[in-house]
C-alpha positions, 0 to 999 in steps of 0.5 A: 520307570522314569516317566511317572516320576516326570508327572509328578514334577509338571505340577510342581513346576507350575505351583513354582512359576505361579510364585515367581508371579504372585510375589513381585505382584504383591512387592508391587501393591505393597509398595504402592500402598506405602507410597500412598499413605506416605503421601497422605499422612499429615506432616507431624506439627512442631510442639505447641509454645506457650506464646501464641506467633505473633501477628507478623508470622506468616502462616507457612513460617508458624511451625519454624516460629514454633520450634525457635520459641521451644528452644526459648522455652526450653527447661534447662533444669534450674532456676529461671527469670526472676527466681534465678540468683544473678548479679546484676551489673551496675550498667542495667541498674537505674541511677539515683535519679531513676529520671536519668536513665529516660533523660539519657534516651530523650537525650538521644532522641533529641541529638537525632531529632526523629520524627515519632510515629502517632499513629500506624499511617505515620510509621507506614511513611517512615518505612516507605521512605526507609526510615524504618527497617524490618526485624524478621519474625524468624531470624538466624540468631533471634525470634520475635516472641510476643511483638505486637501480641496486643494488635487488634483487628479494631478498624484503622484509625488516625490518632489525634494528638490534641485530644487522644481520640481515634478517627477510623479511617474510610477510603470514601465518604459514603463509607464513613456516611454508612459507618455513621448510620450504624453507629446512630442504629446501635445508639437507638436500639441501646436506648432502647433496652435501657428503656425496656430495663428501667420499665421493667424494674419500675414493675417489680415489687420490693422483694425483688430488690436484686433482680431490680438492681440487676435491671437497673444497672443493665440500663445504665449500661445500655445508655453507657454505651449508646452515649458513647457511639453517639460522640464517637459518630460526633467526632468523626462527622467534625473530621470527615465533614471538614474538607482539609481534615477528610482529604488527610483521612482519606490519605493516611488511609490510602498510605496504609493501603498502598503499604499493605500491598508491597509489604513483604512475602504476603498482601493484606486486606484492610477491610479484613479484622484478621488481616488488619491485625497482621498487618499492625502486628507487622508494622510493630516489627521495625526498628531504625536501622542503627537500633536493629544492627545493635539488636541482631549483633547482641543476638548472635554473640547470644546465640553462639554462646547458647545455641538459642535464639534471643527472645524480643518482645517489644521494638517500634510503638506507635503513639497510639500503641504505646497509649493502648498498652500503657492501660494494662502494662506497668513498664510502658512509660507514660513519658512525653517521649516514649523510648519505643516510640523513636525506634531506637529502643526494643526489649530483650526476654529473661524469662526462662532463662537460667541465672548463668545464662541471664548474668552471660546476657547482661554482661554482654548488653553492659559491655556495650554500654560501657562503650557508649553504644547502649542505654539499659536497664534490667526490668522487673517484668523479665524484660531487659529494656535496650535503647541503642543511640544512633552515632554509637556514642552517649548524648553530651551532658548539657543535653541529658541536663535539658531532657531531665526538664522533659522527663520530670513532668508526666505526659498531659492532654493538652501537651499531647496535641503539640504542633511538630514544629521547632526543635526537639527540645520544643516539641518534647516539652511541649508535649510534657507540659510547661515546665521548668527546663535544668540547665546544669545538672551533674551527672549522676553515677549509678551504684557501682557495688554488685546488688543481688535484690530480694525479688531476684534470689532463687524461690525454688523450694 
């Protein structure tokens, strides 16, 4: 009776022992499987800012820029920048004379006598001999945001003071030689297109007058620019054919070689236009270092009372940058001595922050030039502008007194060229231009009652 029973649990048996091995089987597939696409699946970006990283972030550093500029950016659900109600402290509000506020930064330019950089083979010497130190794009309390954003990759070039034109810069001769023989083809075939426009518009009845026009001025262009190559190639040959100024081309040339092969995490290529607008976009990431221990202490006494990075958009300029920004920015000075230029001036950005959180920030930038740390000024472009004096202590009387003579002229072609010898009061107003130099000018004392001015009044609706 027993024995049929035991038939029927053999299969039963099997179809058990079957499961026993088909279950750890597919446990196993489908781990694997998991592991696979785990290891496959594109790590998830950080969320686009609405400034682009600058120039200096590496690219292995982009998504943690990104991530400090969404905390920048941040909404916090109230007015912001300049439609914000603040109070506006006294301090980063300009004095009578609005000349005294760039008189006092001179003044501190002129107690130190620091050389300016013209150009980006001058600033790579100052940092090579540590005259400059590094801002990081990235750091704990603060986020380079937009600095050196108008870098272009254009060819190095040496600035000329006397003139205001750019020499690029060729490691040798016979690739200046080439750059020449392009610039001379370019001019000819753009002579003649406009050749061919003005033929071709002389052929046209009356009744095509716009088409006529529209030739005619495409001609004109043509000519513009074939002109223009042709005194470029011109200046440049009176540089590189002259022994003495083609050896000073040949090593500023070699000074930003030699830098861009030891700077930092990464190396550049200069013959490169992408790297070449890194590599300047990093040169403008420096400051003095009494400037950048100022700056970095405003930012973490910001960022523990916040828990966000503060923005900075603006530190070191060179002269040639500052001129190249002067075209299309309002609030770069066309002075003789541009504060940016010394490397003791950067900028701070207000833009999205709220009114509480910019009149916390102002105090705190008033609170240090009170102690005679700082020279500041709340702009109107959302920047507060920020010039730290290298001894920690405002210039004397009698020496913003000579400034205010420097300050008074605005910057003039042939004041540009001035030698670099004499002293610093020689050389800024030599650049500026004669002029007549005050001697016993009292000092102005900023309006002391609390101003809320009518573009900084909320405009929500």
């Amino acid at each position: 009776m027993n024995e049929p029973r035991q038939d029927r649990q053999q299969p039963r048996k099997r179809q058990l022992a079957w499961w026993w091995l088909i279950v750890p089987a597919l446990l196993v597939a489908g781990l694997a499987v998991f592991h696979f696409h785990r290891r496959n699946v594109a790590p998830v970006a950080a969320p686009e800012s609405a400034a682009a990283p600058p120039p200096a972030v590496v690219p292995s550093e982009v998504d943690r820029w990104r991530e400090a500029a969404r905390l920048v950016e941040e909404d916090r659900g109230q007015p912001i920048g300049r439609a914000a109600p603040v109070q506006v402290p006294a301090e980063l509000r300009h004095y009578p004379d609005k000349k005294r506020f760039l008189a006092l930064q001179v003044a501190g330019w002129m107690e130190q006598d620091y050389p300016i950089p013209k150009d980006e083979a001058d600033l790579a010497q100052m940092i090579e001999r540590g005259e400059m130190v590094e801002v990081p794009a990235i750091g704990k309390d603060h986020i380079l945001y937009g600095v050196g954003a108008n870098a272009t990759g254009e060819p190095l070039a040496h600035y000329d003071r006397a003139t205001g034109r750019e020499i690029p810069l060729y490691s040798r001769y016979d690739l200046f030689e080439d750059a020449a023989a392009q610039w001379s083809a370019t001019a000819e075939a753009r002579k003649a297109d406009a050749a061919a426009a003005s033929a071709q518009a002389a052929k046209l009845p009356r009744a095509q007058a716009r088409k006529r026009r529209a030739l005619l001025a495409e001609g004109r262009r043509a000519r513009q620019e074939a002109a223009a190559l042709e005194k470029q190639r011109r200046e440049a040959a009176a540089w590189y054919d002259d022994p003495d100024r083609r050896r000073t081309l040949v090593a500023e040339r070699q000074t930003l070689d030699d830098l861009a092969q030891r700077l930092g995490k990464r190396r550049y290529d200069l013959d490169d236009a992408q790297d070449r607008r890194a590599f300047r976009g990093r040169l403008l990431s420096f400051l003095r270092p009494p400037a950048r221990d100022r700056l970095l202490d405003l930012a973490a006494r910001y960022h523990a009372r916040f828990a966000r990075p503060l923005p900075v958009t603006s530190l070191v300029r060179t002269e040639q940058y500052q001129r190249q920004l002067g075209e299309t920015n309002p609030n770069a000075t066309r002075i003789s001595i541009p504060p940016h230029t010394t490397g003791l001036a950067y900028d701070v950005y207000y833009h999205y922050m709220p009114g509480p959180e910019q009149d916390t920030l102002m105090e705190m930038v008033a609170e240090d030039e009170r102690a005679g740390r700082v020279e500041s000024l709340r702009e109107n472009r959302d920047h507060i502008h920020i010039f730290a004096f290298a001894d920690g202590r405002r210039p004397p009387e009698t020496l913003v007194a000579e400034a205010m003579g420097v300050v008074r002229r605005p910057r003039t072609a042939a004041g540009a060229g001035a030698s670099q010898t004499g002293g610093p009061l020689a050389r800024a107003a030599t650049r500026a231009g004669p002029t007549k130099v005050s001697s016993g000018r009292a000092a102005s004392r900023r309006k002391s009652a609390p101003v809320r001015r009518a573009r900084q009044r909320a405009r929500s609706k």
